[in-house]
C-alpha positions in Angstrom: 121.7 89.2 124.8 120.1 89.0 121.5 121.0 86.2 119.3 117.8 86.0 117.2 118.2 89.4 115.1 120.9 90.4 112.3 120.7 94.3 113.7 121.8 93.3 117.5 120.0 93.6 121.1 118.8 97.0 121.5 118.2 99.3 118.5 116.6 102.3 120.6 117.4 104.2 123.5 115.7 103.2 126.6 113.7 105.9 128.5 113.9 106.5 132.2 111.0 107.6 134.0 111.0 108.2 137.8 113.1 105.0 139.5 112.3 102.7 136.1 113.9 102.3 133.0 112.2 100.9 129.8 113.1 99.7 126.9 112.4 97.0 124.0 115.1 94.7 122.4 115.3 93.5 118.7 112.8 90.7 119.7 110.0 93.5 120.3 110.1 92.2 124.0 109.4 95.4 125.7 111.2 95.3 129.9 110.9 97.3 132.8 114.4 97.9 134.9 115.0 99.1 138.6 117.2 102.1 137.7 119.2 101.8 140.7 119.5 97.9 140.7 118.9 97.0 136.9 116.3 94.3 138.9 113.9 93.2 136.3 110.3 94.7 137.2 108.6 93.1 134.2 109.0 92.1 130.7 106.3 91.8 127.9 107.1 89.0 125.7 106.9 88.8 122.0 110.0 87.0 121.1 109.2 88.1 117.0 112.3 86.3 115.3 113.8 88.5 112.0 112.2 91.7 113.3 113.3 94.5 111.6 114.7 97.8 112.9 114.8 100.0 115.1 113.0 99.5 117.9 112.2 101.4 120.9 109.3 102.4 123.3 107.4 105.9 124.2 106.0 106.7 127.8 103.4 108.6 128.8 100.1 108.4 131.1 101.2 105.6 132.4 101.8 103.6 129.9 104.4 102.2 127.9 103.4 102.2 124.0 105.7 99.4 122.0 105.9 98.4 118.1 105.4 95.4 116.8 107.7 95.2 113.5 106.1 92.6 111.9 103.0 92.9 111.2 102.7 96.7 112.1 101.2 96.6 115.6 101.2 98.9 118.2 100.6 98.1 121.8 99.9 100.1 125.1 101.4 98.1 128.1 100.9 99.2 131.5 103.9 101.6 133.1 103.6 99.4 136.6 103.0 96.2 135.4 103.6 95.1 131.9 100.1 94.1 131.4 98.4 95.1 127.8 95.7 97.8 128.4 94.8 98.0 124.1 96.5 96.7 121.2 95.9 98.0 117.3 97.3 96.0 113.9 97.4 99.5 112.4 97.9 98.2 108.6 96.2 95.4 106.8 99.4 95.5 104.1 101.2 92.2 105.2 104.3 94.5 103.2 104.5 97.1 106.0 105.5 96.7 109.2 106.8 99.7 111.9 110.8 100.5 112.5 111.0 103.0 115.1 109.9 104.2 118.1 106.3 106.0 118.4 106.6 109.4 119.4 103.5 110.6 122.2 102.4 113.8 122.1 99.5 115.5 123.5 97.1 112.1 124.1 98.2 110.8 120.4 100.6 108.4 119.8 102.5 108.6 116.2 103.8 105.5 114.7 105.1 105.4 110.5 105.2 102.1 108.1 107.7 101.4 106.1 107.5 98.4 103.2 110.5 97.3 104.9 108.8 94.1 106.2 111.2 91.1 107.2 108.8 88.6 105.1 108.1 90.6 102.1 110.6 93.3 101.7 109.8 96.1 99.7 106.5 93.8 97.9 104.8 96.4 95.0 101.5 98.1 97.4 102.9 99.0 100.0 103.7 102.4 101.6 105.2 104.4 103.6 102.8 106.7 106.3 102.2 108.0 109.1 99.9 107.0 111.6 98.1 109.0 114.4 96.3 106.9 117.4 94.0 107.9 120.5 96.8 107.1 123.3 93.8 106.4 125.4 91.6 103.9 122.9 94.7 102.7 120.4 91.4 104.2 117.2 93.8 105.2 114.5 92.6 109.0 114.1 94.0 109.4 110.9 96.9 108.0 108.4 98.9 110.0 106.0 100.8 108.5 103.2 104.1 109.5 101.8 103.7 108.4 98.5 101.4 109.2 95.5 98.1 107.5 94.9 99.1 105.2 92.2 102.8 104.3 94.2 104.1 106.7 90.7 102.1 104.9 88.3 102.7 101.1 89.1 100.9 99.7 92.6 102.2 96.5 91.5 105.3 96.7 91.7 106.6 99.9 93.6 106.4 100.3 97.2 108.3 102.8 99.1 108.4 106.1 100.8 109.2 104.0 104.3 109.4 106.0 107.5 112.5 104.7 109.8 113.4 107.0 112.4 111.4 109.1 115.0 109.5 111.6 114.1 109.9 115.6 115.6 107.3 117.9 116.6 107.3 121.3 117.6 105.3 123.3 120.1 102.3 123.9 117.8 102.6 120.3 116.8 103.8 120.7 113.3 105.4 117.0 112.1 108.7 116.6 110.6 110.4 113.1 109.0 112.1 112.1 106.5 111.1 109.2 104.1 113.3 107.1 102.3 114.2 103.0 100.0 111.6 103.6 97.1 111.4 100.1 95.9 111.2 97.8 94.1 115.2 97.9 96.0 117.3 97.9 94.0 115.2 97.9 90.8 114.5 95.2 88.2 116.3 94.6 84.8 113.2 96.7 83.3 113.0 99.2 85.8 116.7 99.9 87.4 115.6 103.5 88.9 112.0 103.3 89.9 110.3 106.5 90.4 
């Protein structure tokens, strides 16, 4: 039972794989379940109070791969045991943090910002992007960003262009997303509709 976020418990879907279930609550504390039982295997512990959302693991290669909201960190746990096998702050923008589950496809692991962080909400510089990492090494291979260079001719104040939900691949791993919240949110007394 969650108590320490505004958003509830559990803000992603937990994945099954073989006899385990995994899955990460609002705290970012990622566990590992007995399916048959509901017997706690093991549970990483990050306990991140205010942590934005939603949240959610991806499996694959034997590893569980879990977001960190705030500050955007992604981590690769170990399927069997919980322990951390790499870890990767993927943005140096204290204003962007991750609110979704990362996708794995194909030894990459895809993970998107959003300048949605809990301690400095939609703060001018930062974007929305997404992120492609080695599944194997946690090396970002490449970042793409969602918004103009210039954040639409103001890097001070806009920010914006957040990705919040999963992303979708097809077979010849084409991306698809949506973006969204161009900030500042909602707008100053100068600048009611930013662009």
């Amino acid at each position: 039972n969650s108590t320490k976020s505004n958003f509830g418990a559990i803000t992603g879907n937990p994945l099954v794989v073989g006899d385990t279930v995994y899955f990460q609550t609002m705290e970012r504390n990622v566990h590992a379940v007995d399916k048959a039982t509901g017997e706690p295997r093991w549970t990483a512990t990050y306990d991140l109070v205010g942590a934005g959302g939603p949240s959610g693991v991806g499996v694959a290669y034997g590893r569980v791969y879990a977001t960190l909201s705030d500050p955007a960190r992604v981590d690769a746990l170990d399927a069997a045991t919980g322990e951390q096998i790499w870890m990767n702050q993927i943005s140096g923008n204290a204003g962007e943090d991750i609110n979704f589950s990362p996708v794995v496809y194909d030894s990459t692991v895809y993970v998107g910002v959003a300048p949605g962080s809990g301690t400095l909400p939609y703060r001018g510089g930062a974007r929305g992007g997404i992120y492609a990492l080695d599944a194997n090494s946690g090396d970002v291979m490449w970042r793409w960003d969602t918004t103009t260079d210039n954040l639409w001719g103001n890097a001070r104040l806009n920010s914006g262009a957040g990705i919040w939900y999963p992303i979708s691949l097809d077979a010849e791993g084409n991306i698809f997303f949506g973006v969204g919240n161009a900030g500042p949110w909602p707008g100053t007394v100068e600048n009611p509709r930013t662009r």
